[in-house]
N, CA, C and O atoms as a GROMACS GRO file, in nm:
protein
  452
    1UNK      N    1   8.581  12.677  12.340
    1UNK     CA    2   8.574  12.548  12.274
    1UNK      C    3   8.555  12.442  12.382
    1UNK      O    4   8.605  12.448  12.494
    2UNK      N    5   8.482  12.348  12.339
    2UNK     CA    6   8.419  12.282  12.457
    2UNK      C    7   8.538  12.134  12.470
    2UNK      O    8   8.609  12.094  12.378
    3UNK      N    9   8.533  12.098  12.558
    3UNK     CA   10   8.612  11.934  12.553
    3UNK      C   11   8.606  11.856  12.409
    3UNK      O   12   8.698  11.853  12.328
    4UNK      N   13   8.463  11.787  12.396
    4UNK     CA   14   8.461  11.693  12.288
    4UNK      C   15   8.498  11.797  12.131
    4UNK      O   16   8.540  11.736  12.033
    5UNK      N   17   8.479  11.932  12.126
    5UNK     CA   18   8.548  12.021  12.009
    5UNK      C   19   8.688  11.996  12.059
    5UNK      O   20   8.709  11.905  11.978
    6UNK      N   21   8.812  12.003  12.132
    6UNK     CA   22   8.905  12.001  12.098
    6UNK      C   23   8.952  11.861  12.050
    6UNK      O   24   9.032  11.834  11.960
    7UNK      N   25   8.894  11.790  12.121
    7UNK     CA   26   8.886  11.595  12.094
    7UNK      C   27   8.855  11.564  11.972
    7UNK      O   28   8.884  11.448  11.945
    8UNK      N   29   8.805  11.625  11.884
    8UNK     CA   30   8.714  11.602  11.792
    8UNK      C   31   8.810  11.656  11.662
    8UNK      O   32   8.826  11.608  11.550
    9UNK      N   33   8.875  11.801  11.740
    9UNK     CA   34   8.962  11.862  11.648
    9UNK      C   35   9.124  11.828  11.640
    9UNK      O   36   9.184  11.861  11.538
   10UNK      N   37   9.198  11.758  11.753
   10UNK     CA   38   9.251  11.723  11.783
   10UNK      C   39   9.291  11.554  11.721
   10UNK      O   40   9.401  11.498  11.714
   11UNK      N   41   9.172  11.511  11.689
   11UNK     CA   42   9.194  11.362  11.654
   11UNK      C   43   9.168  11.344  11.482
   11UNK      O   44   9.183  11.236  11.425
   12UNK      N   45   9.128  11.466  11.417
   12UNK     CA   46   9.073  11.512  11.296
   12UNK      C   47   9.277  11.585  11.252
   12UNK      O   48   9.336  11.553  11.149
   13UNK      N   49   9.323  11.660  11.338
   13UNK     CA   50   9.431  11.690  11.288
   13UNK      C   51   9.547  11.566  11.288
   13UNK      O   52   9.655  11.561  11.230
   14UNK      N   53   9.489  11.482  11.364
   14UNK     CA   54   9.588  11.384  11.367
   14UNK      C   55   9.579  11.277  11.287
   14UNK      O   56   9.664  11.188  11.293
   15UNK      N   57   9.443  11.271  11.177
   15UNK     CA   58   9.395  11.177  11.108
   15UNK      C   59   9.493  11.234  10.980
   15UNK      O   60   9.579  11.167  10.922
   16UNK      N   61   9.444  11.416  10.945
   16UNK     CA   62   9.513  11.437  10.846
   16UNK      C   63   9.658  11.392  10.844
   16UNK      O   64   9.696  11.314  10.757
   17UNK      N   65   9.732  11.434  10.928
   17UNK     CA   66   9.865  11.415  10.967
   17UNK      C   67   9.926  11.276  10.921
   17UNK      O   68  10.030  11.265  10.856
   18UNK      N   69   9.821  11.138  10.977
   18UNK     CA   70   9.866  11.049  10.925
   18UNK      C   71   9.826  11.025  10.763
   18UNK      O   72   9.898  10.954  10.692
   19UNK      N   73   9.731  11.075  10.722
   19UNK     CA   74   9.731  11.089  10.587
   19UNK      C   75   9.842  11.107  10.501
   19UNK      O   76   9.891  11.034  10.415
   20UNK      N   77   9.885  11.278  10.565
   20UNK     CA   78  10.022  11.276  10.492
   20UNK      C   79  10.101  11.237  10.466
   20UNK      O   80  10.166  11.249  10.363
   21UNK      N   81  10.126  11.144  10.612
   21UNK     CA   82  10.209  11.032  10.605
   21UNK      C   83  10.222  10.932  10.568
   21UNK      O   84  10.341  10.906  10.584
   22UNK      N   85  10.148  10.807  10.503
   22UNK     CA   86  10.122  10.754  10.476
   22UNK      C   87  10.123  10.805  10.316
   22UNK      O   88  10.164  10.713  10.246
   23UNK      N   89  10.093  10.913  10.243
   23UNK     CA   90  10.119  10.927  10.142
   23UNK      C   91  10.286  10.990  10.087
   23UNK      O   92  10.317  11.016   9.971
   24UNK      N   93  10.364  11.003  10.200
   24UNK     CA   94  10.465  11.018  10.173
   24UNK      C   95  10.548  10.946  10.181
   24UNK      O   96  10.659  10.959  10.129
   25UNK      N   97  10.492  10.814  10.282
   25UNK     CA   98  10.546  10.641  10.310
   25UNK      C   99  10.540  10.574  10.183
   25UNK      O  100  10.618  10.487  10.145
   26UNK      N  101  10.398  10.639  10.092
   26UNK     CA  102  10.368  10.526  10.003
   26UNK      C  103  10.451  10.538   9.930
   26UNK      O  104  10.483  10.426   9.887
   27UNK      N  105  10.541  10.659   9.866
   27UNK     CA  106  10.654  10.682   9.772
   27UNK      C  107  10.751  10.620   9.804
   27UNK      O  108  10.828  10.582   9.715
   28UNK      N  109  10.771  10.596   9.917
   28UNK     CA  110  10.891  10.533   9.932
   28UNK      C  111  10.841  10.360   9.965
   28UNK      O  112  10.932  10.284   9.997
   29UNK      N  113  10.711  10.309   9.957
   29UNK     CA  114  10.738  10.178   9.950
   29UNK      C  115  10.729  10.089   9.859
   29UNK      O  116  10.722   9.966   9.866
   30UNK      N  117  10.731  10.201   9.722
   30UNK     CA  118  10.744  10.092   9.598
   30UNK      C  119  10.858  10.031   9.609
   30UNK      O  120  10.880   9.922   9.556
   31UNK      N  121  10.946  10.097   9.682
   31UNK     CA  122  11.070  10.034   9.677
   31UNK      C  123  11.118   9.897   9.784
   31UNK      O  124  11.226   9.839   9.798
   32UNK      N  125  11.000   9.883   9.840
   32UNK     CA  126  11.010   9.755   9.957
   32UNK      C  127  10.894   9.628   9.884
   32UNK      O  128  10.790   9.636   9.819
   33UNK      N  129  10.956   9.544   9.923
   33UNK     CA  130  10.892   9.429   9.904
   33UNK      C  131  10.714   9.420   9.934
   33UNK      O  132  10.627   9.478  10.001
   34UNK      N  133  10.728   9.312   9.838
   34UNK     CA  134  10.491   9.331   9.889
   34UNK      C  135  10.456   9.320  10.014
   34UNK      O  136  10.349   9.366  10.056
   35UNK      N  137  10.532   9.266  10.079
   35UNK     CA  138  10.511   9.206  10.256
   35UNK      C  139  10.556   9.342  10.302
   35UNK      O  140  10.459   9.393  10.358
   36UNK      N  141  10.638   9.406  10.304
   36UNK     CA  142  10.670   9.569  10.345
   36UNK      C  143  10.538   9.632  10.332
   36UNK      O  144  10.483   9.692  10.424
   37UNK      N  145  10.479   9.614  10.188
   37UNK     CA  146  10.395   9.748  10.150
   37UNK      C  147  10.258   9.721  10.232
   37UNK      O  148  10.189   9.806  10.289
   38UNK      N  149  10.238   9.588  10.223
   38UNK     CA  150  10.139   9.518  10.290
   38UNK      C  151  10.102   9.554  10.451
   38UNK      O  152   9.993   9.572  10.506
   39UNK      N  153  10.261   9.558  10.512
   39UNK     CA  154  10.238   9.542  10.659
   39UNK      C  155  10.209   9.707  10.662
   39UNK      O  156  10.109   9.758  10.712
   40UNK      N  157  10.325   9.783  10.595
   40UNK     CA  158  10.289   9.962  10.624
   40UNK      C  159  10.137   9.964  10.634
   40UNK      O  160  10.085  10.019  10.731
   41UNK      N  161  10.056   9.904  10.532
   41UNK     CA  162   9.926   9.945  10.501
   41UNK      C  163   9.841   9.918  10.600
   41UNK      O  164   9.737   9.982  10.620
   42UNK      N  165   9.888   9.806  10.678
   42UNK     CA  166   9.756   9.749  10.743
   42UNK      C  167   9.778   9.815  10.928
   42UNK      O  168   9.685   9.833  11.007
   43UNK      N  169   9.918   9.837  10.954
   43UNK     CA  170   9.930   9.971  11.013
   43UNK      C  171   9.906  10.071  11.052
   43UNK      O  172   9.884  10.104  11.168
   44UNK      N  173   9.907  10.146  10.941
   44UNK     CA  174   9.874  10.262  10.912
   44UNK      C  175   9.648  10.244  10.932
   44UNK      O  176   9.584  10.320  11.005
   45UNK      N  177   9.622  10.199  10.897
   45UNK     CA  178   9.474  10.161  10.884
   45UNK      C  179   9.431  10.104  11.010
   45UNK      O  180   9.313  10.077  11.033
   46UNK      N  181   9.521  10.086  11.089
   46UNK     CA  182   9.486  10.034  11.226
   46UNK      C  183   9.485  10.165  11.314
   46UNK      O  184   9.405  10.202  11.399
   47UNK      N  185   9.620  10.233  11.256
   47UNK     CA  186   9.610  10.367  11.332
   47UNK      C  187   9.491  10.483  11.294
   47UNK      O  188   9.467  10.584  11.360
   48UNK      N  189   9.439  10.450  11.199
   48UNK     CA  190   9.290  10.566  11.169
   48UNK      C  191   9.189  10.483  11.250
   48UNK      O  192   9.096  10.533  11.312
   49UNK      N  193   9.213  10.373  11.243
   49UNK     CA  194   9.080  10.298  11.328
   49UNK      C  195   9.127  10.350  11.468
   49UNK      O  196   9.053  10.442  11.504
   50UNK      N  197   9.181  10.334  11.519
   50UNK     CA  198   9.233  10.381  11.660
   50UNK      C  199   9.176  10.540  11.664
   50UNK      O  200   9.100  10.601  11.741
   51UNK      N  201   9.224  10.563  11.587
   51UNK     CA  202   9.162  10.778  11.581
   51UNK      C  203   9.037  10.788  11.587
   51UNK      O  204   8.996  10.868  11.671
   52UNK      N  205   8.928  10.708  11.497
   52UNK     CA  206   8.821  10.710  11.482
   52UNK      C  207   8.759  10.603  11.618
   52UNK      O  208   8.649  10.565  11.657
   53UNK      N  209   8.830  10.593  11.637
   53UNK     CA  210   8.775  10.502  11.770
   53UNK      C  211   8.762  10.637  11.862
   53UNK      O  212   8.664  10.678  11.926
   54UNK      N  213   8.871  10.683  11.850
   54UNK     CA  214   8.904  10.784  12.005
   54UNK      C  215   8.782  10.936  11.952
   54UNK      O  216   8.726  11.012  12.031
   55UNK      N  217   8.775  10.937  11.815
   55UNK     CA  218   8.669  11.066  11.767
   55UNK      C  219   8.518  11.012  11.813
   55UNK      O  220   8.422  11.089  11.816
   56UNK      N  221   8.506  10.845  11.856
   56UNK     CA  222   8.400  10.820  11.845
   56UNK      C  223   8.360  10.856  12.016
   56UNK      O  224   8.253  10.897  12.062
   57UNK      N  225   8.448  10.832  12.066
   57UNK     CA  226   8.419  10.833  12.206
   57UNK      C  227   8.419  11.018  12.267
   57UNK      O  228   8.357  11.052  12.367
   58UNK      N  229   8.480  11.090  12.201
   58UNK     CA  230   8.434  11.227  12.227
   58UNK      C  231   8.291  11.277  12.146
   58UNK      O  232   8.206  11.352  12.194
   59UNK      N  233   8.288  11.233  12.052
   59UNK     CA  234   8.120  11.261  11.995
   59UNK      C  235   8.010  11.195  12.074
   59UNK      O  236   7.894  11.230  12.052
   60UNK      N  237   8.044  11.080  12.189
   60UNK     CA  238   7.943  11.014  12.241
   60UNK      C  239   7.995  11.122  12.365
   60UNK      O  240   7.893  11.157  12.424
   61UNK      N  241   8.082  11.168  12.408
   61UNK     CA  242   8.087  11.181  12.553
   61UNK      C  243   7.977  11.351  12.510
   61UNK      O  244   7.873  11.365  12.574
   62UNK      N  245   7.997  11.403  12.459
   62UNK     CA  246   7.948  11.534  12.386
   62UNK      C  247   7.802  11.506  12.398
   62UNK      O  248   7.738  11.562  12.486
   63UNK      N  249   7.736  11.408  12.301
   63UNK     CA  250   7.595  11.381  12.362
   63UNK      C  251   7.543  11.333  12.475
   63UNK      O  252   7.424  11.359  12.492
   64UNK      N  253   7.599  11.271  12.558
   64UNK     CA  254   7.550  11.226  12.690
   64UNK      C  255   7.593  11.328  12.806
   64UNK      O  256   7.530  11.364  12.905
   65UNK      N  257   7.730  11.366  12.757
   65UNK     CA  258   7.751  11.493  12.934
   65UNK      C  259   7.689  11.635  12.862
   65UNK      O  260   7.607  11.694  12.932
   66UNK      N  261   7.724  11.699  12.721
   66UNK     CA  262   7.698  11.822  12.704
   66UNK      C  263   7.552  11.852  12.664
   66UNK      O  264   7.467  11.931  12.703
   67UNK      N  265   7.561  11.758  12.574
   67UNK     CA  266   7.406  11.767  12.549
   67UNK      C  267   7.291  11.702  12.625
   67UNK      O  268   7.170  11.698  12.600
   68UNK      N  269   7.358  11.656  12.718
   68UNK     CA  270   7.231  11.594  12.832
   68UNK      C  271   7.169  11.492  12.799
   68UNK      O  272   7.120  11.433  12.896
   69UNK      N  273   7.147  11.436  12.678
   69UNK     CA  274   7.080  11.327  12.640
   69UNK      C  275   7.112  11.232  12.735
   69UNK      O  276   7.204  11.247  12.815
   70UNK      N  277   7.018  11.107  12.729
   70UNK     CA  278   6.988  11.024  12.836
   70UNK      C  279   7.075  10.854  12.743
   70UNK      O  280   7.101  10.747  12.798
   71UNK      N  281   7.098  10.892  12.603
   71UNK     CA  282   7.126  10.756  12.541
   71UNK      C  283   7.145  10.808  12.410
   71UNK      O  284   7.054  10.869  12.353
   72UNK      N  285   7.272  10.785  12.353
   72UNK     CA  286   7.330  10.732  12.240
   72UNK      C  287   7.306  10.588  12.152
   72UNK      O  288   7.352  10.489  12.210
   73UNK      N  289   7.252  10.565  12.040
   73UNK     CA  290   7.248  10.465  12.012
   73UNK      C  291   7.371  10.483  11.876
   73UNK      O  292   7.457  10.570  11.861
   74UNK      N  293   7.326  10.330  11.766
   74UNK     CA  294   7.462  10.342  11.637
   74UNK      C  295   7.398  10.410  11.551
   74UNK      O  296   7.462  10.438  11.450
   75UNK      N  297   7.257  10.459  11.559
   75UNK     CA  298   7.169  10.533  11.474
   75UNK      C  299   7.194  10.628  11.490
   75UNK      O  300   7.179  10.692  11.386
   76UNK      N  301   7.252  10.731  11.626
   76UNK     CA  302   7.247  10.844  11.591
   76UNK      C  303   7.285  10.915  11.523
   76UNK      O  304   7.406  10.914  11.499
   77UNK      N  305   7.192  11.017  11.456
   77UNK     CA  306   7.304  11.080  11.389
   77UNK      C  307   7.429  11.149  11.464
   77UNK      O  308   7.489  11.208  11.374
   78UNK      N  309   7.483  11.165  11.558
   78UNK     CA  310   7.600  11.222  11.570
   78UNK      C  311   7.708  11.115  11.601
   78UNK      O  312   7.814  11.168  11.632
   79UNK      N  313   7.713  10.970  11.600
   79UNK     CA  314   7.785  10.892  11.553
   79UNK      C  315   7.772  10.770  11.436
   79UNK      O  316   7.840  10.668  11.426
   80UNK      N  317   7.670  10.812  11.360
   80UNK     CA  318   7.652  10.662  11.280
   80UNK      C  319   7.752  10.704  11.155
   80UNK      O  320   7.794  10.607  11.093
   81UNK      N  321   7.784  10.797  11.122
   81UNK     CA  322   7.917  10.813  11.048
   81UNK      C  323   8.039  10.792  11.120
   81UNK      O  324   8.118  10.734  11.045
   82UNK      N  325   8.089  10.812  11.230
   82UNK     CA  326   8.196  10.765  11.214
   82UNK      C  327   8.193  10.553  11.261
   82UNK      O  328   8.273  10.462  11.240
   83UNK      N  329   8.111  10.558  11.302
   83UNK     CA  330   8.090  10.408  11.341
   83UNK      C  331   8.098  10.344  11.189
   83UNK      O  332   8.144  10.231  11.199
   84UNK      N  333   8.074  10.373  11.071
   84UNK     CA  334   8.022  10.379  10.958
   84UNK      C  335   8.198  10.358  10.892
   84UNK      O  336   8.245  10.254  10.846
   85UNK      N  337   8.242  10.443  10.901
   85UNK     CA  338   8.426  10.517  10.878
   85UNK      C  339   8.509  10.381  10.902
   85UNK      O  340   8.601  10.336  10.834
   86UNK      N  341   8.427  10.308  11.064
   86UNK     CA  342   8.483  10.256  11.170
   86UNK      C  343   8.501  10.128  11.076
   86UNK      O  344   8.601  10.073  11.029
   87UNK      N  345   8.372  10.105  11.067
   87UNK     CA  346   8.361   9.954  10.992
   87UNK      C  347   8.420   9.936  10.860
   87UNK      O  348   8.493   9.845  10.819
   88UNK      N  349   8.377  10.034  10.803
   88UNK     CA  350   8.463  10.058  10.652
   88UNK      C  351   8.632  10.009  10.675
   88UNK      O  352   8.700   9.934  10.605
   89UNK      N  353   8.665  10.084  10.799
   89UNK     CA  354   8.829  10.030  10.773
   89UNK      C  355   8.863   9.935  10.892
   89UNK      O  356   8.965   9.946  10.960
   90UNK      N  357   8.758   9.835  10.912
   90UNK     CA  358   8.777   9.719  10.942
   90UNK      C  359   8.769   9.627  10.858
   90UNK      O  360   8.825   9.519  10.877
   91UNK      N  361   8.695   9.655  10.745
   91UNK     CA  362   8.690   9.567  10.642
   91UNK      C  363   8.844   9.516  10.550
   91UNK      O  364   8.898   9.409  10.521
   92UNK      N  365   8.876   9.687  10.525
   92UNK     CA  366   8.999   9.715  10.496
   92UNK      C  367   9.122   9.664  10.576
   92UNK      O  368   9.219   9.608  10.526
   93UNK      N  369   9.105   9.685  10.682
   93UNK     CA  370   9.246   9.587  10.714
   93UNK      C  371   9.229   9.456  10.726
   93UNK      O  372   9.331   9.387  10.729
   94UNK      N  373   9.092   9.389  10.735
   94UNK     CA  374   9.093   9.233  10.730
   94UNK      C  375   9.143   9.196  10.577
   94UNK      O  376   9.208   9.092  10.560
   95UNK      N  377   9.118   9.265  10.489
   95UNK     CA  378   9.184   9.216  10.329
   95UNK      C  379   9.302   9.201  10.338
   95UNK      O  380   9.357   9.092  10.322
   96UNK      N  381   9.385   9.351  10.378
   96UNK     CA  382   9.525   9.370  10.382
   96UNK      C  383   9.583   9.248  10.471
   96UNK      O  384   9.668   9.174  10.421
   97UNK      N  385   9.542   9.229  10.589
   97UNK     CA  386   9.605   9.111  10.698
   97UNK      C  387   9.530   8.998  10.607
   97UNK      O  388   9.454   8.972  10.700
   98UNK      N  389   9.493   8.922  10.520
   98UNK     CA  390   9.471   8.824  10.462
   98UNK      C  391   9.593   8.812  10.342
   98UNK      O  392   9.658   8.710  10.317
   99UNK      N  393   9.606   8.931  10.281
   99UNK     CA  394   9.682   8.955  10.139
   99UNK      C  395   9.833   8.970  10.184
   99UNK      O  396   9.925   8.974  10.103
  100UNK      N  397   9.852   8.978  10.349
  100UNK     CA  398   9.981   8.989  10.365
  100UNK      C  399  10.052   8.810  10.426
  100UNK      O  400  10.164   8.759  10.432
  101UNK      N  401   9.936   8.775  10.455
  101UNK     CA  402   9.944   8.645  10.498
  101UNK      C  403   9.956   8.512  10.366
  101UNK      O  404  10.018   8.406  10.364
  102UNK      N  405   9.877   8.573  10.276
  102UNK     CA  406   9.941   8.496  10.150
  102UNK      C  407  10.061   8.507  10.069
  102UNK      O  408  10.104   8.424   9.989
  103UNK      N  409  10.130   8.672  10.115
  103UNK     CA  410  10.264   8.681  10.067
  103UNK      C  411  10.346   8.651  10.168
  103UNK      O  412  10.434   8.736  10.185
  104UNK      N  413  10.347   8.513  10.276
  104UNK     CA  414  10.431   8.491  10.322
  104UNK      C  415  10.424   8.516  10.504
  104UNK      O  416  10.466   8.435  10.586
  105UNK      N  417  10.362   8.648  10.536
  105UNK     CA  418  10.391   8.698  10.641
  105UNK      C  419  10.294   8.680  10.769
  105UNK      O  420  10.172   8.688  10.757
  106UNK      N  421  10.344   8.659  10.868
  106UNK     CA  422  10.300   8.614  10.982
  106UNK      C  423  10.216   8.707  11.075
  106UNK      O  424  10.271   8.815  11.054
  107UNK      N  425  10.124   8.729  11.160
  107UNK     CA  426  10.084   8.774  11.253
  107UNK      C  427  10.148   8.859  11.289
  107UNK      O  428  10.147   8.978  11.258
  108UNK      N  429  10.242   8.776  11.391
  108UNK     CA  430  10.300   8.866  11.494
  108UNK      C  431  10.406   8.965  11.405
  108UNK      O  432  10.468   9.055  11.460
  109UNK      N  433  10.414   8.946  11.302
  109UNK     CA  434  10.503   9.061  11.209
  109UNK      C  435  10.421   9.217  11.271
  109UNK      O  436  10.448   9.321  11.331
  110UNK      N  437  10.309   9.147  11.209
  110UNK     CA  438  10.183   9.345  11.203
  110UNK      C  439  10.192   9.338  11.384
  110UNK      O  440  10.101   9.417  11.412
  111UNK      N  441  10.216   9.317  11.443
  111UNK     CA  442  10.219   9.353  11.587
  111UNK      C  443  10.349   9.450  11.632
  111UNK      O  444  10.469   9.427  11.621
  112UNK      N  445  10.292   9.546  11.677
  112UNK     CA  446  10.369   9.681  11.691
  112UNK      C  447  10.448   9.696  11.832
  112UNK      O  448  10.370   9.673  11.924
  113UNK      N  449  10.552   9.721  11.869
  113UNK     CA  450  10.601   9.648  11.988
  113UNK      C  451  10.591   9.756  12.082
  113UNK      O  452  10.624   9.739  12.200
   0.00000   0.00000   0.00000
């Protein structure tokens, strides 16, 4: 298994992982306030962006060192999906950090210490 396969597989088990989690968070945050459920969410969505950040950079290192290619662009196909993933849940947490800011809550709250 080559580098960017364990990177690839490695950041894919850790996506599921937070999946799970996050669906086993969500049961328990009906029971917290909207600003709770709000901040878990936008969190949690920061941490897949972070994953998909780090999947993006082993799928590029994969085409430029393994596969020899000379240049990666956002077209390629071997990253314009997750760049794609990327933006999708940038969109998504700019709602959530807007919707948590109208119930009250501040910035530096979603800042992770």
């Amino acid at each position: 298994m080559t580098f960017s396969e364990r990177m690839k597989d490695f950041v894919d088990k850790g996506i599921k992982a937070s999946k799970n989690i996050a669906k086993q968070t969500g049961d328990k945050a009906q029971e917290w306030g909207e600003k709770g459920v709000l901040k878990l969410e936008v969190l949690q969505l920061r941490n897949q962006a972070e994953k998909l950040t780090a999947r993006l950079g082993a799928e590029v290192y994969e085409v430029l060192v393994e596969k020899a290619q000379k240049t990666v662009g956002r077209e390629s196909p071997s990253v314009k999906q997750t760049i794609e993933q990327i933006q999708a849940l940038e969109l998504q947490i700019k709602e959530k950090e807007e919707a948590f800011g109208k119930a009250g809550g501040k910035e530096e709250d979603l800042s992770t210490p």
